[in-house]
ZAMARGU-4260 file (C-alpha; in steps of 0.2 Angstrom, whole numbers, plus 5000, padded with zeros to 4 digits):
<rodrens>
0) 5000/5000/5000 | 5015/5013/5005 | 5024/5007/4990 | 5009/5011/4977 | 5008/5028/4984
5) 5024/5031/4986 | 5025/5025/4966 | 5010/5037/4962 | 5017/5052/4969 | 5037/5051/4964
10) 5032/5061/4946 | 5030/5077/4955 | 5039/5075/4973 | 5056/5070/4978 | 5058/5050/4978
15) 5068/5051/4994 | 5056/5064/5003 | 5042/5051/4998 | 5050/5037/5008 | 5056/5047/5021
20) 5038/5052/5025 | 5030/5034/5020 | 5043/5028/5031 | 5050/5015/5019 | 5070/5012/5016
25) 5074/5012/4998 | 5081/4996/4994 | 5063/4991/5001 | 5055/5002/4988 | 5061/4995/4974
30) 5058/4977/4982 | 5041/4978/4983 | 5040/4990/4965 | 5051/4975/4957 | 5037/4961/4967
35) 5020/4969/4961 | 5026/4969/4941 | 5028/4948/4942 | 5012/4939/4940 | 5001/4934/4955
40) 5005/4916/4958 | 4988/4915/4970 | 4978/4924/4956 | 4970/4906/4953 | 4965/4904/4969
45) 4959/4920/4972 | 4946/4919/4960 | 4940/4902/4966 | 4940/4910/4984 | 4930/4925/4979
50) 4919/4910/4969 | 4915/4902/4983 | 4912/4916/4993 | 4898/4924/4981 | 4889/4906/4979
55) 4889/4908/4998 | 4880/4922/4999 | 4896/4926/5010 | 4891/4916/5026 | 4906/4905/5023
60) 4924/4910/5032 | 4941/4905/5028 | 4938/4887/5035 | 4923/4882/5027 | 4930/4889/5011
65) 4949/4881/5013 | 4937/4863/5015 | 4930/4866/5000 | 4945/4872/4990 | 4955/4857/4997
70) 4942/4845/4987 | 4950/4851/4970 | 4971/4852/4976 | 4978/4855/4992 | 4979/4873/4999
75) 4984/4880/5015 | 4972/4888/5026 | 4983/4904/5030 | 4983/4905/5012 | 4964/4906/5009
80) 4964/4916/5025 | 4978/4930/5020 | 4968/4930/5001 | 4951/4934/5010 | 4960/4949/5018
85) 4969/4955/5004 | 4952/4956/4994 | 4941/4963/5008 | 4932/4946/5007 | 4924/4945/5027
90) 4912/4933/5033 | 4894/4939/5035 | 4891/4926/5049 | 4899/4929/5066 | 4899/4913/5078
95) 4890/4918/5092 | 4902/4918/5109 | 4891/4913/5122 | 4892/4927/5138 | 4899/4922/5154
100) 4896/4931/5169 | 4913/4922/5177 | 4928/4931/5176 | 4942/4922/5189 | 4940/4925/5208
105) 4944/4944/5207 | 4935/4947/5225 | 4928/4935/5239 | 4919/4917/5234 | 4905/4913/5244
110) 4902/4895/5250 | 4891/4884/5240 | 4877/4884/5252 | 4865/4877/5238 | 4873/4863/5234
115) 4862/4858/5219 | 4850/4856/5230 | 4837/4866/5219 | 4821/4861/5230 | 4813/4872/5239
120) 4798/4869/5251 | 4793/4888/5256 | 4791/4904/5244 | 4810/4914/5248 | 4818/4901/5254
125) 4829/4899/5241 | 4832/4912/5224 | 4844/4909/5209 | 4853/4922/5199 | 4863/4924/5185
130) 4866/4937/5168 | 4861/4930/5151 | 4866/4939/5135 | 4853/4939/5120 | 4857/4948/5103
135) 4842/4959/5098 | 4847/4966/5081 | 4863/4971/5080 | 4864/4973/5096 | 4867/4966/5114
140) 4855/4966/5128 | 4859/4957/5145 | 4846/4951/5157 | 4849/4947/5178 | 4834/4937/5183
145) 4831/4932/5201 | 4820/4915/5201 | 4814/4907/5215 | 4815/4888/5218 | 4799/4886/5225
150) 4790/4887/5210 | 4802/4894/5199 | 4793/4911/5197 | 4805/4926/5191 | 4801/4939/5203
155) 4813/4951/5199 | 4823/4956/5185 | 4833/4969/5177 | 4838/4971/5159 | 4854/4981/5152
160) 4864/4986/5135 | 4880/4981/5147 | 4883/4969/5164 | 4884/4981/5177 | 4885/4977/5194
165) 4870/4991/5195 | 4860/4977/5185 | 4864/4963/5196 | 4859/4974/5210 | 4847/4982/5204
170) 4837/4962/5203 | 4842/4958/5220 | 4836/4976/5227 | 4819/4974/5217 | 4818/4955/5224
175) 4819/4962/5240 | 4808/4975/5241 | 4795/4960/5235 | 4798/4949/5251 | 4801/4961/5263
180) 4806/4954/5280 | 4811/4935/5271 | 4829/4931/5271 | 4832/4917/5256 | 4848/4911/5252
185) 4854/4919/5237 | 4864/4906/5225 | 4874/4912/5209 | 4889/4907/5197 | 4900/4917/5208
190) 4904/4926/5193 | 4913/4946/5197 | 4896/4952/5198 | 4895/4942/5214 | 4910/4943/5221
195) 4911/4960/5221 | 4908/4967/5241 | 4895/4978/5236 | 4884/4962/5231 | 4890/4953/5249
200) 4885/4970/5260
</rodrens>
């Protein structure tokens, strides 16, 4: 890329005022000058790439594509992969990274009182907690429920664009406020949200 502007503009600036500013030693200049003029020994490949890539509506990436190249000769899969970068060719379907609220022991880890023992034989006894990410559109959209084991009512949540402690708290505040004077065990993942001491006090 330096080197085709650098080769655009030497007709009516200095060549060694080009580099100096591209920040390209000479010797590399002509290099890469010399390397574009030979023919393009991926050319081929490139063209069944973007081939493939068309047929696919796009919703193939490197891999899926590297498969089925490899079914007519063997080609590597940086290859594909740096040839689908080169030409701006980028997958229209991104695999979906399920969220977890757990991040390491970054503060204190409660006991697990629980103990998978999800049966309860009183309303606010015991609640359940957690974040769940959803994708609405293109965007993000997290939820912090507060269940009850009882009957496995939700009966309080909070929903947010990012997971904030103020939407964990925010569901336990609202849980509280619906069994006032109760005092449930309150299970989670143990995730940051609920290590954090604001959570515990």
């Amino acid at each position: 890329m330096k080197t085709a502007a650098v080769a655009a503009c030497k007709a009516e600036h200095s060549l060694q005022t080009l580099l100096q500013i591209a920040g390209l030693a000479r010797s590399t200049f002509f290099y890469q000058q010399a390397r574009s003029r030979e023919p393009d020994r991926h050319a081929d490949t490139a063209d069944a790439i973007r081939a493939i890539f068309v047929r696919t509506k796009g919703r193939y990436g490197h891999r899926r594509i590297h498969a089925e190249l490899r079914r007519t000769g063997p080609v590597a899969k940086k290859t594909v992969l740096a040839l689908m970068r080169r030409h701006d060719l980028v997958c229209l379907v991104r695999r979906r990274r399920r969220y977890s609220s757990y991040g390491g022991e970054v503060g204190k880890v409660a006991a697990n009182l629980l103990n998978r023992d999800f049966t309860s034989t009183a309303p606010n006894q015991k609640w359940v907690t957690d974040v769940t990410e959803f994708r609405v559109g293109e965007h993000k959209l997290y939820l912090s429920p507060v269940m009850d084991l009882f009957d496995r009512q939700i009966i309080a949540y909070r929903t947010g664009t990012s997971p904030t402690l103020e939407l964990t708290h925010g569901s336990l505040r609202d849980a509280l406020h619906t069994a006032l004077g109760a005092a449930p065990l309150v299970h989670s993942d143990q995730g940051i949200h609920y290590q954090h001491r604001s959570w515990r006090s």
